[in-house]
N, CA, C and O atoms as a GROMACS GRO file, in nm:
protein
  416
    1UNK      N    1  -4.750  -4.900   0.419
    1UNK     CA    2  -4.859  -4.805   0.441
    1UNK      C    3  -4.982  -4.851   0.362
    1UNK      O    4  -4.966  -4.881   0.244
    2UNK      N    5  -5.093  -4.857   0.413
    2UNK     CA    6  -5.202  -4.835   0.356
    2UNK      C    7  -5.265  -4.738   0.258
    2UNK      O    8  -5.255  -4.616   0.249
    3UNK      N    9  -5.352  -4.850   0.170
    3UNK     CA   10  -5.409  -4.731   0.042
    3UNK      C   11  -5.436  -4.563   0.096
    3UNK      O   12  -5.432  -4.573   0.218
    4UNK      N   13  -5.449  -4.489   0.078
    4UNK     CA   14  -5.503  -4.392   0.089
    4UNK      C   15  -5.684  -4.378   0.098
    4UNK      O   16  -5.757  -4.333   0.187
    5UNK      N   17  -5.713  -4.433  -0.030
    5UNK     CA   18  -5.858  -4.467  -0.027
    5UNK      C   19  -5.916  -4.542   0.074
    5UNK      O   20  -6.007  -4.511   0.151
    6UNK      N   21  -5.840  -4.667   0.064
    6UNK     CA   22  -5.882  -4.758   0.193
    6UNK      C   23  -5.890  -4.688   0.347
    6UNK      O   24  -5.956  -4.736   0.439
    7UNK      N   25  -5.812  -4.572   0.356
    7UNK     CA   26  -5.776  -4.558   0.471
    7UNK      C   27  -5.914  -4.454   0.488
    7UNK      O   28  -5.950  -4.437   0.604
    8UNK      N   29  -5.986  -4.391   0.389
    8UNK     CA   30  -6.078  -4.291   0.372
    8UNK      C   31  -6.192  -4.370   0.400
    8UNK      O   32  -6.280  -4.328   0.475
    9UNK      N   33  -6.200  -4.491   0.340
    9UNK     CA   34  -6.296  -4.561   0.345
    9UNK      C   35  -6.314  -4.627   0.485
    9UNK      O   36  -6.428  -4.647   0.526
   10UNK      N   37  -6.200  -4.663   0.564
   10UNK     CA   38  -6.252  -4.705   0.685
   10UNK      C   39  -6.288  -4.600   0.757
   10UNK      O   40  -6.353  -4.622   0.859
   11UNK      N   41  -6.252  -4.450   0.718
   11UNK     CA   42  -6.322  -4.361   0.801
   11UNK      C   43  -6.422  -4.314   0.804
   11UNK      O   44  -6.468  -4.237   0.888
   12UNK      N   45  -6.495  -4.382   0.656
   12UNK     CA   46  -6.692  -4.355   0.625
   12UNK      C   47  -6.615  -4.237   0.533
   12UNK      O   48  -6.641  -4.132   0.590
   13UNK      N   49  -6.558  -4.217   0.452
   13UNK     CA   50  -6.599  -4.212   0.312
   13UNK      C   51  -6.732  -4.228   0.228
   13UNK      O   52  -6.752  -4.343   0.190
   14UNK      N   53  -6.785  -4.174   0.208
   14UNK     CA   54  -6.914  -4.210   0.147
   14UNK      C   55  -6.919  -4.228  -0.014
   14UNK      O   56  -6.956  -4.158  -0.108
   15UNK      N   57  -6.864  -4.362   0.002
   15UNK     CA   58  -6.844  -4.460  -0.141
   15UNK      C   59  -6.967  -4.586  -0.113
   15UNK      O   60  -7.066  -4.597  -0.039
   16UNK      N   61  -6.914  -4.651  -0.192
   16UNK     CA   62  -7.029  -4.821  -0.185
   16UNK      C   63  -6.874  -4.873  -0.181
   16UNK      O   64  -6.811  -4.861  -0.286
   17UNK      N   65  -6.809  -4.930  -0.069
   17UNK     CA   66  -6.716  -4.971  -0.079
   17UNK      C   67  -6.676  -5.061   0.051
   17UNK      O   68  -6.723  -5.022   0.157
   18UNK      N   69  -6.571  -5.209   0.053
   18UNK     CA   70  -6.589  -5.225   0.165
   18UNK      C   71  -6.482  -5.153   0.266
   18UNK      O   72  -6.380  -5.098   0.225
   19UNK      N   73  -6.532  -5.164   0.446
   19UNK     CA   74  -6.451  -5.113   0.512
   19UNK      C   75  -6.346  -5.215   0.550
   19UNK      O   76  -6.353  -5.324   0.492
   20UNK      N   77  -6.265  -5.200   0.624
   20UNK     CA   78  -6.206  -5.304   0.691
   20UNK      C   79  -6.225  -5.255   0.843
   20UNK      O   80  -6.280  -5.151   0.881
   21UNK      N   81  -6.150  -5.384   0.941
   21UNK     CA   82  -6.122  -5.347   1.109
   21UNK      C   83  -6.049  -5.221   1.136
   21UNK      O   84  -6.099  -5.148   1.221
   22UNK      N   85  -5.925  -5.179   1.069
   22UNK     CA   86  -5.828  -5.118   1.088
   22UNK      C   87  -5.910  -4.988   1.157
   22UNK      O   88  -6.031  -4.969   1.140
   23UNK      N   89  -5.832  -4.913   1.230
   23UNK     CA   90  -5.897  -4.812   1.291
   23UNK      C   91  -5.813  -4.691   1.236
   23UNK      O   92  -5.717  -4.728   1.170
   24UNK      N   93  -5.827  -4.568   1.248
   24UNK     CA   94  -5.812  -4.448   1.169
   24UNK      C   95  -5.786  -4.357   1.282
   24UNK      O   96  -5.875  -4.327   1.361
   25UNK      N   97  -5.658  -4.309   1.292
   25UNK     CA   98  -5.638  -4.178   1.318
   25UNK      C   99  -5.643  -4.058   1.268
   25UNK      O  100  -5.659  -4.077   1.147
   26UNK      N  101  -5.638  -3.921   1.292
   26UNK     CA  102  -5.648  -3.828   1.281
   26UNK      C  103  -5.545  -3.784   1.152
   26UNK      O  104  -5.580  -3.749   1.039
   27UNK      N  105  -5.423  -3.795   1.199
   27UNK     CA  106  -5.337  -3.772   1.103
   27UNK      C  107  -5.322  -3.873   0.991
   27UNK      O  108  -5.289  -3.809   0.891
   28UNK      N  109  -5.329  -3.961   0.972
   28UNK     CA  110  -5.331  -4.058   0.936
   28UNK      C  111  -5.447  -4.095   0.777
   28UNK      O  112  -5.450  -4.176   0.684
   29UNK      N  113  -5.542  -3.955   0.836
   29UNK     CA  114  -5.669  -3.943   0.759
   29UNK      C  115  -5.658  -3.804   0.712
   29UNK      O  116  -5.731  -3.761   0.623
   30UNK      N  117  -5.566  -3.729   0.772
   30UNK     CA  118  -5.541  -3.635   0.672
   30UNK      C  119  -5.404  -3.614   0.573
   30UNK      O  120  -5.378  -3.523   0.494
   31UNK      N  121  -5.331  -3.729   0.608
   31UNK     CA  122  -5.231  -3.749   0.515
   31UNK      C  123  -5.300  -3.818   0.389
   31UNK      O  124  -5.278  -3.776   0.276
   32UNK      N  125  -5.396  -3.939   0.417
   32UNK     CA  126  -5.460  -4.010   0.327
   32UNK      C  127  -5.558  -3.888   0.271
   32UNK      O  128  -5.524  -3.905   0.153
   33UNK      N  129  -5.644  -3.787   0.264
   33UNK     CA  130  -5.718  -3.752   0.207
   33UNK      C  131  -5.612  -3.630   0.095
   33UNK      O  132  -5.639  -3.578  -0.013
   34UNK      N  133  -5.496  -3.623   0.180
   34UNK     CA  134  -5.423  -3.521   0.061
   34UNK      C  135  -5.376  -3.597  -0.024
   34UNK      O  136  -5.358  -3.553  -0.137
   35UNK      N  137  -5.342  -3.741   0.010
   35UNK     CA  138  -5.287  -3.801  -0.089
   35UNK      C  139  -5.365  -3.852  -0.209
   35UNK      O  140  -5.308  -3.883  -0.314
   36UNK      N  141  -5.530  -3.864  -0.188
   36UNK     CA  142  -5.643  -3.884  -0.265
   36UNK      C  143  -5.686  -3.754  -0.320
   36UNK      O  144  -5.736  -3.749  -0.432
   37UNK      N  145  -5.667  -3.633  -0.237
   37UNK     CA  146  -5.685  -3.531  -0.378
   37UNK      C  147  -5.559  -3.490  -0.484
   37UNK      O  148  -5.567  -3.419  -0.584
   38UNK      N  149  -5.434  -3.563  -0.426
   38UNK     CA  150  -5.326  -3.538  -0.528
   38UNK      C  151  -5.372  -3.670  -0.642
   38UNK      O  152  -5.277  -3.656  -0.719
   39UNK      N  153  -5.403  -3.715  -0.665
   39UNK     CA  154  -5.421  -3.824  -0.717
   39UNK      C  155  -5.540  -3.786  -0.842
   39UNK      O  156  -5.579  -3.866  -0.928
   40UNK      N  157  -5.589  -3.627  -0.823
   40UNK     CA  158  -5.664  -3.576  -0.898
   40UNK      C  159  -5.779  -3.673  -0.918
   40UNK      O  160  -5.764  -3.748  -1.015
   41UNK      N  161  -5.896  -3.689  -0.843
   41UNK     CA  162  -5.992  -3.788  -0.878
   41UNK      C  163  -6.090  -3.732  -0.958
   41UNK      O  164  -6.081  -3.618  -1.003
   42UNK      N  165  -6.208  -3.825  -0.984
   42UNK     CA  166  -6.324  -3.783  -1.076
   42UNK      C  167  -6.443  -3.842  -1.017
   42UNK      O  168  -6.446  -3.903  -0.910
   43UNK      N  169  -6.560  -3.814  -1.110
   43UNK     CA  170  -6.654  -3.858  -1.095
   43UNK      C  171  -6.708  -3.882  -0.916
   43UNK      O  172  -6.658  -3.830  -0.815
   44UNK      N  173  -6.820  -3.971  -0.924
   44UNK     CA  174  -6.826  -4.009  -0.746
   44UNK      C  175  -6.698  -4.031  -0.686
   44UNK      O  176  -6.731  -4.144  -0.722
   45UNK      N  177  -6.609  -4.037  -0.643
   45UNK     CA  178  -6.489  -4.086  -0.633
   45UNK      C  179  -6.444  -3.916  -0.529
   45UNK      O  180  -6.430  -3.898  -0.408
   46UNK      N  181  -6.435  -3.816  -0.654
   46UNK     CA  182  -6.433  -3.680  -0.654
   46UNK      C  183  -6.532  -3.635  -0.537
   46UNK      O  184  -6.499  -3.595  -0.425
   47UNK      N  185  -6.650  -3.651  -0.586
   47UNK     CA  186  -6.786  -3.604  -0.504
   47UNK      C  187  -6.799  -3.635  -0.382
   47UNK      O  188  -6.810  -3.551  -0.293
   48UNK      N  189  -6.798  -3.784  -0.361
   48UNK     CA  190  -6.792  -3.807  -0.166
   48UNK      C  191  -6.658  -3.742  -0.119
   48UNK      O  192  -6.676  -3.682  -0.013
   49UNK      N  193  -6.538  -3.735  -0.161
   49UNK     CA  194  -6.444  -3.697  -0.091
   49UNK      C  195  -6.464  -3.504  -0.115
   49UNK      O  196  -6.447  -3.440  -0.012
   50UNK      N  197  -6.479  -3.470  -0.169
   50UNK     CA  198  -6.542  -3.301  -0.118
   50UNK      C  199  -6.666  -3.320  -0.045
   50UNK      O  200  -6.687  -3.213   0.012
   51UNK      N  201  -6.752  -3.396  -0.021
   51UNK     CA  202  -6.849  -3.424   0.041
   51UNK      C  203  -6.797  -3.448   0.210
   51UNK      O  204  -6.841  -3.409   0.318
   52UNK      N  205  -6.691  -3.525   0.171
   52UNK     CA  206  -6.585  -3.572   0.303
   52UNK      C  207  -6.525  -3.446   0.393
   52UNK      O  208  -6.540  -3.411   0.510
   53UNK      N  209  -6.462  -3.401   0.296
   53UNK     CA  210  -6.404  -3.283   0.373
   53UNK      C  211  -6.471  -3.182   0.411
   53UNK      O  212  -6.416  -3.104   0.489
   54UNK      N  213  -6.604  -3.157   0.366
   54UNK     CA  214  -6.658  -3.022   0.400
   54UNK      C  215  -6.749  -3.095   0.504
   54UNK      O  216  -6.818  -3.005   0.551
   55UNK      N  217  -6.783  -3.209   0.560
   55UNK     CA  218  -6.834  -3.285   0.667
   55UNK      C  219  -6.700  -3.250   0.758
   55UNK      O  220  -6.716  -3.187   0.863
   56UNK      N  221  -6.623  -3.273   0.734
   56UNK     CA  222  -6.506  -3.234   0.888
   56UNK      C  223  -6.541  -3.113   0.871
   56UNK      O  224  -6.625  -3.066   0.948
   57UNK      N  225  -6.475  -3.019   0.751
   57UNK     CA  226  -6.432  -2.927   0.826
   57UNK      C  227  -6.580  -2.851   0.904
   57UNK      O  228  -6.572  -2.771   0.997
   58UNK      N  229  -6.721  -2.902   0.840
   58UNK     CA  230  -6.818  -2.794   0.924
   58UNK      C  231  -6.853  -2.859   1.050
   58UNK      O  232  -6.896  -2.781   1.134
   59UNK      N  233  -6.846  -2.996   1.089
   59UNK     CA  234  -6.854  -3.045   1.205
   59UNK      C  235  -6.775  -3.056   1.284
   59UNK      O  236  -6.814  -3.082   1.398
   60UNK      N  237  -6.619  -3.040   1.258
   60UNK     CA  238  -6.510  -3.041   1.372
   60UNK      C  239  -6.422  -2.934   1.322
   60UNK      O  240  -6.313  -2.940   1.264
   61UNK      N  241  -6.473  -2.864   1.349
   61UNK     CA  242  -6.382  -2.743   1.307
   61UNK      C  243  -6.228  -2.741   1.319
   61UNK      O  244  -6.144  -2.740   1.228
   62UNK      N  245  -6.211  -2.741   1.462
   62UNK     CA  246  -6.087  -2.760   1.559
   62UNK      C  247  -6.024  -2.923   1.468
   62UNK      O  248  -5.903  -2.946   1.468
   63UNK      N  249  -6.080  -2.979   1.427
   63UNK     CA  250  -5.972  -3.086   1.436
   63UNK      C  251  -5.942  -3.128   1.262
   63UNK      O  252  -5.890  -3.223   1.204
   64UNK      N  253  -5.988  -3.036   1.235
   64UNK     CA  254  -5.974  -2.996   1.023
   64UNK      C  255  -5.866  -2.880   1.054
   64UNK      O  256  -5.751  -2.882   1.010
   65UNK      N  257  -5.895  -2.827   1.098
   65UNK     CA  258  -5.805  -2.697   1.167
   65UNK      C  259  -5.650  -2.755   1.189
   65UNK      O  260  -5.566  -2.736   1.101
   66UNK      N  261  -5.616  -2.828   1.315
   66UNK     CA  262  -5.517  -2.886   1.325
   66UNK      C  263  -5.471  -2.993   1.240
   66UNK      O  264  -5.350  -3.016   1.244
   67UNK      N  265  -5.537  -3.059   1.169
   67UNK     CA  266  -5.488  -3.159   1.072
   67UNK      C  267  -5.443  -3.132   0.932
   67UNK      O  268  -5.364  -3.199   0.866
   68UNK      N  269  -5.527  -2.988   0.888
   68UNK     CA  270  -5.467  -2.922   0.760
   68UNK      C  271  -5.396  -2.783   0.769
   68UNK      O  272  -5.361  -2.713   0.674
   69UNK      N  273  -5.381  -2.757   0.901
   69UNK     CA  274  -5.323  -2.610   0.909
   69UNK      C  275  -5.244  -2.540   0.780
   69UNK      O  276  -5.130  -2.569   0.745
   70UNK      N  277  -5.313  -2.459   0.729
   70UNK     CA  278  -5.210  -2.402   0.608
   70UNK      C  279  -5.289  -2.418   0.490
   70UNK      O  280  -5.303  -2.334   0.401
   71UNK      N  281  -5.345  -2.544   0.495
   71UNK     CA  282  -5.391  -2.578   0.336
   71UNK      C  283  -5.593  -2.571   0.339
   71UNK      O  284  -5.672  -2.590   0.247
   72UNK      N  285  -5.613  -2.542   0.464
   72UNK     CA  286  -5.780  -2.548   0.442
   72UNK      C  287  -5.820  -2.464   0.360
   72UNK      O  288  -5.927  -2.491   0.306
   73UNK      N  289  -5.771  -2.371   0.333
   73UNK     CA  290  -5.863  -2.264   0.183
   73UNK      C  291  -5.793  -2.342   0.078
   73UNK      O  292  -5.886  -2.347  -0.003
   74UNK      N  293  -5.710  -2.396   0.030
   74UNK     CA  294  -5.710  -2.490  -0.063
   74UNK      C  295  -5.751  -2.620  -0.092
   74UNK      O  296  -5.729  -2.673  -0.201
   75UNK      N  297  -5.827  -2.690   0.030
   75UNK     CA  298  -5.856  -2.816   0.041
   75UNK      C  299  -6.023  -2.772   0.028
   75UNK      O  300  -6.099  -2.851  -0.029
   76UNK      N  301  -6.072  -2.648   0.081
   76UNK     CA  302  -6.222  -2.633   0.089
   76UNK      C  303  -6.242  -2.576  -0.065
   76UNK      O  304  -6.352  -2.593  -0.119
   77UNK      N  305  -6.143  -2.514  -0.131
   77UNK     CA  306  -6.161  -2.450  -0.274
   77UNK      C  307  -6.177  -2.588  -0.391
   77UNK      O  308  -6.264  -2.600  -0.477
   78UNK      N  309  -6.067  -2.678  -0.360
   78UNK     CA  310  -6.072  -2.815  -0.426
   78UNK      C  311  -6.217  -2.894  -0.389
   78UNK      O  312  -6.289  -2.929  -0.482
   79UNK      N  313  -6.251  -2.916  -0.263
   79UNK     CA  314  -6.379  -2.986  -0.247
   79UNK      C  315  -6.512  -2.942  -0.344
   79UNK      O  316  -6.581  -3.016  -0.415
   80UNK      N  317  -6.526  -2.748  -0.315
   80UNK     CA  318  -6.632  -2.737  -0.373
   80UNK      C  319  -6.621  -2.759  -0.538
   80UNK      O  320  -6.733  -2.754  -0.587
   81UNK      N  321  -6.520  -2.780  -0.633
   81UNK     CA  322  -6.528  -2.766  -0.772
   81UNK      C  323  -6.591  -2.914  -0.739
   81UNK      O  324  -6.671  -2.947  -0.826
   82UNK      N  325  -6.579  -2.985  -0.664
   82UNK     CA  326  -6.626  -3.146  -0.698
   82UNK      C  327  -6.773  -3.136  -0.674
   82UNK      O  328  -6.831  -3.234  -0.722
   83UNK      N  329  -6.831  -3.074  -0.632
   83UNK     CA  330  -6.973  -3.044  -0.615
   83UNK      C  331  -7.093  -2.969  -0.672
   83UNK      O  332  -7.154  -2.872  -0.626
   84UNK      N  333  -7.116  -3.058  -0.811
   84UNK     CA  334  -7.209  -2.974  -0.935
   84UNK      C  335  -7.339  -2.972  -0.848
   84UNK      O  336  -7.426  -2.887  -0.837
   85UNK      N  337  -7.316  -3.144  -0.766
   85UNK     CA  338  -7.542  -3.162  -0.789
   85UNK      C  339  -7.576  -3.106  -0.610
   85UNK      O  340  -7.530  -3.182  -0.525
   86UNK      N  341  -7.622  -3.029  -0.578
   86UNK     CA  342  -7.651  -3.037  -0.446
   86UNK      C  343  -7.762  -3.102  -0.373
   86UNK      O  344  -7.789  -3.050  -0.265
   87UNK      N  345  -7.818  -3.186  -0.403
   87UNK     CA  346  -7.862  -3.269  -0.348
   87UNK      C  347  -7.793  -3.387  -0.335
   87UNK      O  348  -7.788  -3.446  -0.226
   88UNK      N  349  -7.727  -3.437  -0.452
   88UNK     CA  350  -7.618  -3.536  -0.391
   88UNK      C  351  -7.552  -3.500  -0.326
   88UNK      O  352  -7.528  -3.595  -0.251
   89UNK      N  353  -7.459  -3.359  -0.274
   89UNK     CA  354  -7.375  -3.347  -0.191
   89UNK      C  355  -7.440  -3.348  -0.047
   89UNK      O  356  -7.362  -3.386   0.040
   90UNK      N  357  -7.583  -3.310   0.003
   90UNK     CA  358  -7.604  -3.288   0.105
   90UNK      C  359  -7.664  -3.491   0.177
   90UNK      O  360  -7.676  -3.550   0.284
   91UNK      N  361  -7.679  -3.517   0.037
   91UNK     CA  362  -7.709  -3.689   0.058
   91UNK      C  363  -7.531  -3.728   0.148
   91UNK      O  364  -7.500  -3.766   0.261
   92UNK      N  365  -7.462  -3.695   0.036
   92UNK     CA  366  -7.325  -3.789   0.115
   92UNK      C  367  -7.318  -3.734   0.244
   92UNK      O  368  -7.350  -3.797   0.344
   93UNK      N  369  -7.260  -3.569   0.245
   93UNK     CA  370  -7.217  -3.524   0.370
   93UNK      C  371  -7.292  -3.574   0.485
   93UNK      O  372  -7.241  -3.601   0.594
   94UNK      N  373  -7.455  -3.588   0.446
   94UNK     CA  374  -7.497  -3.660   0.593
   94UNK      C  375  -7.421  -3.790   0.645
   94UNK      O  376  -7.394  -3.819   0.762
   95UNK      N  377  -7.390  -3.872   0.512
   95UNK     CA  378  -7.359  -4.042   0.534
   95UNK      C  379  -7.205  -3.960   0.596
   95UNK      O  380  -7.196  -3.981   0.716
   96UNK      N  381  -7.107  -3.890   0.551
   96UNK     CA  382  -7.008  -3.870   0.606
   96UNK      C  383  -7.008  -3.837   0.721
   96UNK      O  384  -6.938  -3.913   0.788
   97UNK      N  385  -7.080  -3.714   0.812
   97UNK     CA  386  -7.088  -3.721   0.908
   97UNK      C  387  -7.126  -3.811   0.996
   97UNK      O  388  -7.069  -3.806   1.104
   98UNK      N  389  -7.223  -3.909   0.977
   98UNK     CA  390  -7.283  -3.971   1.067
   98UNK      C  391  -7.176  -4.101   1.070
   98UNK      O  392  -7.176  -4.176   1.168
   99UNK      N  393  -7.081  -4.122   0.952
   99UNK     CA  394  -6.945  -4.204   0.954
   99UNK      C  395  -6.809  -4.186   1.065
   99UNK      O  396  -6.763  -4.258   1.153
  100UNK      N  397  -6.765  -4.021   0.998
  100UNK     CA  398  -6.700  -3.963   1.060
  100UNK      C  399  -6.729  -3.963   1.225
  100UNK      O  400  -6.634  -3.983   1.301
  101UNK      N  401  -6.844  -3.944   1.270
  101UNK     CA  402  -6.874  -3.956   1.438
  101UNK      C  403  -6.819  -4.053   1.507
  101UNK      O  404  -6.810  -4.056   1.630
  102UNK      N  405  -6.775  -4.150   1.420
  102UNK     CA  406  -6.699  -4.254   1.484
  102UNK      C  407  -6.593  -4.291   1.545
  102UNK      O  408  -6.552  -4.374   1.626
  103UNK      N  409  -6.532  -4.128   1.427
  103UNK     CA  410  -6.373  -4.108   1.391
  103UNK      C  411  -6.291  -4.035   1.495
  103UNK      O  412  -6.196  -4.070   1.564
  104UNK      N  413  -6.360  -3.919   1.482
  104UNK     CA  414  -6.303  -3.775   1.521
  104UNK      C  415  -6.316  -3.766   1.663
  104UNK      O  416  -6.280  -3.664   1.722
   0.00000   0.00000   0.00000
């Protein structure tokens, strides 16, 4: 199996990081993003990936919906503690969405 991160990152993650070819499924990207917030992150690291998730869940509702069924008030409660500066967050979430469009 593939990194977790890596797997975030080929989905436009909004890191400075490289991507690879590999292509990204659905599940695949929400197994990898639980496995990157179990992993308790920090700093930017922290920030694009709550930046990440609150780009799905407000742009694809339906498919954050089916991929975290059960855990979205705990995955949207975890995102926002990662989000002090709001202008950096509304900087990433754009780069995430306009990543994510690729994805979903």
């Amino acid at each position: 199996m593939r990194n977790a991160w890596q797997i975030l990152r080929d989905a436009g993650l909004p890191v400075a990081a490289e991507r690879s070819a590999h292509t990204v499924d659905t599940h695949e990207l929400a197994a990898a993003t639980r496995d990157a917030i179990a992993e308790e992150p920090t700093g930017r690291d922290a920030e694009a990936l709550g930046a990440f998730v609150f780009a799905w869940q407000q742009h694809w509702p339906a498919a954050f919906s089916a991929a975290f069924a059960g855990d979205e008030p705990t995955l949207l409660a975890w995102a926002a503690r990662q989000l002090p500066d709001d202008n950096r967050y509304l900087k990433l979430r754009r780069i995430a969405i306009a990543n994510l469009a690729h994805v979903l």
